[in-house]
N, CA, C and O of each residue as an XYZ file, in Angstrom:
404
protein
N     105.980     79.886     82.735
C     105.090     79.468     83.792
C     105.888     79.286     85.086
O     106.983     78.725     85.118
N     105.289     79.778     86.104
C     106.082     79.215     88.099
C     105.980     78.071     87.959
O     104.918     77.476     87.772
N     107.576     77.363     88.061
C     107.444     76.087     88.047
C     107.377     75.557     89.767
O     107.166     74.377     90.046
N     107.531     76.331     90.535
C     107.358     76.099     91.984
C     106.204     77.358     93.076
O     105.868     78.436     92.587
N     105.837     77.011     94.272
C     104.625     77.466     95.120
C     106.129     78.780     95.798
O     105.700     79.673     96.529
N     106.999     78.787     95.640
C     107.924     79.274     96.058
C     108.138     80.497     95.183
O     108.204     81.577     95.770
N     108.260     80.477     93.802
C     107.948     81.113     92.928
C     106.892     82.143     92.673
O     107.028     83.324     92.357
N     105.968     81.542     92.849
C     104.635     82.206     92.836
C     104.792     83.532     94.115
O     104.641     84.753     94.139
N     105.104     82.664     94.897
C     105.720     83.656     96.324
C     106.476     84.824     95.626
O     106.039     85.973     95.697
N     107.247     84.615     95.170
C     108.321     85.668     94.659
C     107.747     86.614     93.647
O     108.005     87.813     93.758
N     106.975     86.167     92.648
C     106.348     87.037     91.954
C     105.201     87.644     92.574
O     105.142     88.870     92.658
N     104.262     86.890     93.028
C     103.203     87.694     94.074
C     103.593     89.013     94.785
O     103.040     90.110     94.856
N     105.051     88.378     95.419
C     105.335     89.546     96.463
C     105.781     90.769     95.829
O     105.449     91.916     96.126
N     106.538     90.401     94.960
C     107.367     91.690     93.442
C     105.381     92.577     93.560
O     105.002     93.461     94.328
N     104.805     92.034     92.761
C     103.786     92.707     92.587
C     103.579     93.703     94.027
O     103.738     94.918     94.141
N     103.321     93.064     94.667
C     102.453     93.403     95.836
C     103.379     94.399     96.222
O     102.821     95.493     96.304
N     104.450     94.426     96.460
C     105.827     95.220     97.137
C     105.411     96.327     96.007
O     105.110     97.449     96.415
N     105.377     96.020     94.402
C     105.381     97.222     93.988
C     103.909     98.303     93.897
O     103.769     99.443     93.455
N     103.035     97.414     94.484
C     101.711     98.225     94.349
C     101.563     98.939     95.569
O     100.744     99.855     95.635
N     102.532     98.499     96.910
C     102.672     99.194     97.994
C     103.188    100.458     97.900
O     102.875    101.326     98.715
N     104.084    100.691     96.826
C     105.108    101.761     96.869
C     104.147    102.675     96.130
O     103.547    103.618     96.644
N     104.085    102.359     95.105
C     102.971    103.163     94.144
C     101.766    103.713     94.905
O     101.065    104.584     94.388
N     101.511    103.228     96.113
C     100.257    103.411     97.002
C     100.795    104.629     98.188
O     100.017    105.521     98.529
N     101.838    104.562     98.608
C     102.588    105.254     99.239
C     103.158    106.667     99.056
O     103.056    107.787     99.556
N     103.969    105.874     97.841
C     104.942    107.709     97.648
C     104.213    107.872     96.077
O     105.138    108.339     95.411
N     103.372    107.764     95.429
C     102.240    107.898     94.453
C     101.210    108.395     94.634
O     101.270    109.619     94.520
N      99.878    107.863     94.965
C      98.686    107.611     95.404
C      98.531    108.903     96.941
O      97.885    109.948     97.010
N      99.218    108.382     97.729
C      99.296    109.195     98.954
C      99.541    110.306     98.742
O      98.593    111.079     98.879
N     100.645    110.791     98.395
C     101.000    112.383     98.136
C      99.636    112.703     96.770
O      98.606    113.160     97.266
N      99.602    112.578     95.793
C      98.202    112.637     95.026
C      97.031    113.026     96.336
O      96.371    114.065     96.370
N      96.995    112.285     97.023
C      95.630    112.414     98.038
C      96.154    113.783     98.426
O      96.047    114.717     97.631
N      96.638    113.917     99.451
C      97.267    114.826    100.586
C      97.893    116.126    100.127
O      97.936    117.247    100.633
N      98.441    115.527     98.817
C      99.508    117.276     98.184
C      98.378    117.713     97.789
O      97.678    118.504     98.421
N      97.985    116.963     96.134
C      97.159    117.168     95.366
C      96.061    117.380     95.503
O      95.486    117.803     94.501
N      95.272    117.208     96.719
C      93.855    116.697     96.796
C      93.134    115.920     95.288
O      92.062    116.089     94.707
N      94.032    115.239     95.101
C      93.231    113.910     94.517
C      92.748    112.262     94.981
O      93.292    111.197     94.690
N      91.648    112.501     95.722
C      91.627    111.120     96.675
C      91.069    109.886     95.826
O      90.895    108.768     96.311
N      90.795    110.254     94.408
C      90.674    108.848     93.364
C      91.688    107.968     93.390
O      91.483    106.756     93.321
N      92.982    108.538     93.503
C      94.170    107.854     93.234
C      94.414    106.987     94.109
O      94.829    105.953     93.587
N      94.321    106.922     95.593
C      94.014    105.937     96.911
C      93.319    105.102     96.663
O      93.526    103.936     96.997
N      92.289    105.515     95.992
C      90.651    104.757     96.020
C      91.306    103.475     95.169
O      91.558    102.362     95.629
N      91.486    103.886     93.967
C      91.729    102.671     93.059
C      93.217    102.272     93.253
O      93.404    101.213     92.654
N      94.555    102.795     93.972
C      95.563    102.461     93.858
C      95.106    101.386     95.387
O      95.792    100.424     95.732
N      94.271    101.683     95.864
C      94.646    101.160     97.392
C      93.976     99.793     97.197
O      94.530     98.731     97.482
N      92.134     99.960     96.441
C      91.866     98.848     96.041
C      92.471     97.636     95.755
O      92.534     96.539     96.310
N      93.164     98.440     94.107
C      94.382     97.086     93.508
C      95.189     96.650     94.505
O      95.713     95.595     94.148
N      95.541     96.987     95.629
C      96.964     96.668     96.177
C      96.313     95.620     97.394
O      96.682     94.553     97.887
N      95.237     96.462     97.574
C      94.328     94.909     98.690
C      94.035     94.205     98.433
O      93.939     93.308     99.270
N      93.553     93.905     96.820
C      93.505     92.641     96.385
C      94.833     91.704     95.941
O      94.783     90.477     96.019
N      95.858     92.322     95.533
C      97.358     91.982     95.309
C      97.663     91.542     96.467
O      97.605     90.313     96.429
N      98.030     92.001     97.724
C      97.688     91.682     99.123
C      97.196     90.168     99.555
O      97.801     89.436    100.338
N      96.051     89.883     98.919
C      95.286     88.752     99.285
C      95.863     87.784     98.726
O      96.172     86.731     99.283
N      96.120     88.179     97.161
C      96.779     86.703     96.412
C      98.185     86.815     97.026
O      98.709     85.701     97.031
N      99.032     87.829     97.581
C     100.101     87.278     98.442
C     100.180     86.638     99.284
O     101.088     85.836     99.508
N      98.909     86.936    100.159
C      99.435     86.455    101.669
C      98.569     84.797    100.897
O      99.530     84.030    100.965
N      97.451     83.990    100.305
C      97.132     82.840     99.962
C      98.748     82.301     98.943
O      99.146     81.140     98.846
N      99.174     83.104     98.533
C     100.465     82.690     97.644
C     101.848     81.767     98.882
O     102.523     80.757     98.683
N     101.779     82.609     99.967
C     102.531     82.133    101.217
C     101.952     80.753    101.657
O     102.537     79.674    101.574
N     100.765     80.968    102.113
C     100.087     79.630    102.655
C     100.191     78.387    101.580
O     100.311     77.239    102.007
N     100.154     78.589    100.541
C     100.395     77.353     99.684
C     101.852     76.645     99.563
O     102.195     75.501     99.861
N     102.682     77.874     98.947
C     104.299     77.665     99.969
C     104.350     76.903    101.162
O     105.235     76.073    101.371
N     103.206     77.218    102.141
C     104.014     76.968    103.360
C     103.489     75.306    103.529
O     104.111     74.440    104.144
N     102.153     75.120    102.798
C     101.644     74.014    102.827
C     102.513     73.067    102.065
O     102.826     72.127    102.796
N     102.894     72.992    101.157
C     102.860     72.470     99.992
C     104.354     72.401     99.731
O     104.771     71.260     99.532
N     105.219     73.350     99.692
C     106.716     73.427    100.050
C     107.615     73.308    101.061
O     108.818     73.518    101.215
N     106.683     72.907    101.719
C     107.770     72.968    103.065
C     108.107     74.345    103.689
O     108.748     74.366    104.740
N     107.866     75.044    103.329
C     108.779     76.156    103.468
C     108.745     76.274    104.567
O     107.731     75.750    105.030
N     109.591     76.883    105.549
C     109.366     77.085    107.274
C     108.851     78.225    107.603
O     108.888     79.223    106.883
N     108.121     78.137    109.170
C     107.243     79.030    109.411
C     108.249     80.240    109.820
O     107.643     81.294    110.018
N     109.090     80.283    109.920
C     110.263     81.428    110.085
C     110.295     82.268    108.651
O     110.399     83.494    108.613
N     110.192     81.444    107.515
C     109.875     82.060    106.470
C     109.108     82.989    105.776
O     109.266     84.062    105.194
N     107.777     81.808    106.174
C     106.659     82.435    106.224
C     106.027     83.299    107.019
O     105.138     84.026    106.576
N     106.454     83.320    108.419
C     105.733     84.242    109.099
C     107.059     85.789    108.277
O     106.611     86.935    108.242
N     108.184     85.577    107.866
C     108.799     86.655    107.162
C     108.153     87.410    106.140
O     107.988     88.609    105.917
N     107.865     86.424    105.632
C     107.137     86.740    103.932
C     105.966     87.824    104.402
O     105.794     88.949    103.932
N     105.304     87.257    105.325
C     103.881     88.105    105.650
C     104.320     89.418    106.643
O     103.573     90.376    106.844
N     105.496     89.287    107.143
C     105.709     90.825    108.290
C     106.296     91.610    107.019
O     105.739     92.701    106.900
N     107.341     91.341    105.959
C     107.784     92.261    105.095
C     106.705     93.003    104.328
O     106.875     94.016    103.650
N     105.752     92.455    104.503
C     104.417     93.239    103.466
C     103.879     93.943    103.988
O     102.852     94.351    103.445
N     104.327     94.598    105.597
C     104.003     95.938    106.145
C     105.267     96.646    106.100
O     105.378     97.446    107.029
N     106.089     96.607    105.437
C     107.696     97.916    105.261
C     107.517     97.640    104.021
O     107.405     96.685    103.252
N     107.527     99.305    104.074
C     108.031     99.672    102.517
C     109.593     99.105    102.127
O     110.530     99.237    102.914
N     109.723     98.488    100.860
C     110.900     97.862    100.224
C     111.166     96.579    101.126
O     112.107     95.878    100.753
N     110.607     96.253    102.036
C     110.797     94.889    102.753
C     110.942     93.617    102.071
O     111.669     92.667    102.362
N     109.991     93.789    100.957
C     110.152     92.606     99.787
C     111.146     92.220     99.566
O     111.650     91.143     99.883
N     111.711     93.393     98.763
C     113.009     93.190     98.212
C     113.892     92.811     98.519
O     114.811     92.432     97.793
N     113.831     92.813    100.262
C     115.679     92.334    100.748
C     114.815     91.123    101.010
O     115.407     90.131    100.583
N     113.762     90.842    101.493
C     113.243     89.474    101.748
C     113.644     88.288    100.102
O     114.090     87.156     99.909
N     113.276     89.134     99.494
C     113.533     88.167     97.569
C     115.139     87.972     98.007
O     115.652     86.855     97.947
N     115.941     89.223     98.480
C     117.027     88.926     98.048
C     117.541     87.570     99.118
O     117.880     86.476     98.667
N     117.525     87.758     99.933
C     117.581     86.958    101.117
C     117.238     85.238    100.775
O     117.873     84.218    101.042
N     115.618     85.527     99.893
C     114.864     83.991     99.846
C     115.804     82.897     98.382
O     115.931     81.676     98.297
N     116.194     83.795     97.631
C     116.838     83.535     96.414
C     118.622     83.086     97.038
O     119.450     82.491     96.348
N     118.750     83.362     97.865
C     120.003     82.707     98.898
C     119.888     81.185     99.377
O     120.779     80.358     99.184
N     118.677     80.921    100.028
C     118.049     79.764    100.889
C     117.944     78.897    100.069
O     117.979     79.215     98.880
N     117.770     77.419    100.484
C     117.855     76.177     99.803
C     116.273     76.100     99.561
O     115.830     74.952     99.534
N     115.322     77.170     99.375
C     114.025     77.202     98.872
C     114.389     77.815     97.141
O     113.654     77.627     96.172
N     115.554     78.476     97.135
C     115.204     78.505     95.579
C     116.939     77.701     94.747
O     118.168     77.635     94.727
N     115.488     77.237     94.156
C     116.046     76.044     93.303
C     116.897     76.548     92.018
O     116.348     77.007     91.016
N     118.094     76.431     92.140
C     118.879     76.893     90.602
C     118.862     75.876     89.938
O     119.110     74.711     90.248
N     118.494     76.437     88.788
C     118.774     75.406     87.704
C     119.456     75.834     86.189
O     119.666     74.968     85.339
């Protein structure tokens, strides 16, 4: 179980980062090479709703953890670059927001 709102952040975003990519260099070329435009339809769907529980996953963080709005306004610009997540995780897993134990 996420034992922290910080957490949840981190897994939310994993998801979301990876339903972006899959939507991108997946889904997109499918549309455009392939002419298969199902693959958008439902890859793009899932990823807007993944999307939503990210960016409410931040606001609870930001409420609730402290977390700073330098953070948070981070958390939410990396979820327009592709792989942005990832150096953002790597980056957030540095900061005195994640807790080793």
């Amino acid at each position: 179980m996420l034992k922290s709102p910080v957490e949840q952040v981190r897994l939310s975003g994993f998801i979301e980062g990876m339903s972006f990519i899959i939507l991108l260099f997946i889904a997109m070329p499918l549309k455009y090479i392939w002419d298969i435009p199902e693959a958008v339809s439902v890859v793009g769907s899932m990823h807007g709703v993944l999307f939503v529980i990210y960016m409410l996953a931040i606001a609870l963080a930001f409420f609730t953890s402290k977390l700073s709005f330098r953070w948070s306004f981070g958390a939410v610009l990396v979820a327009f670059i592709p792989f942005g997540y990832f150096i953002y995780d790597a980056k957030l897993k540095q900061s005195r927001y994640w807790n080793k134990k």
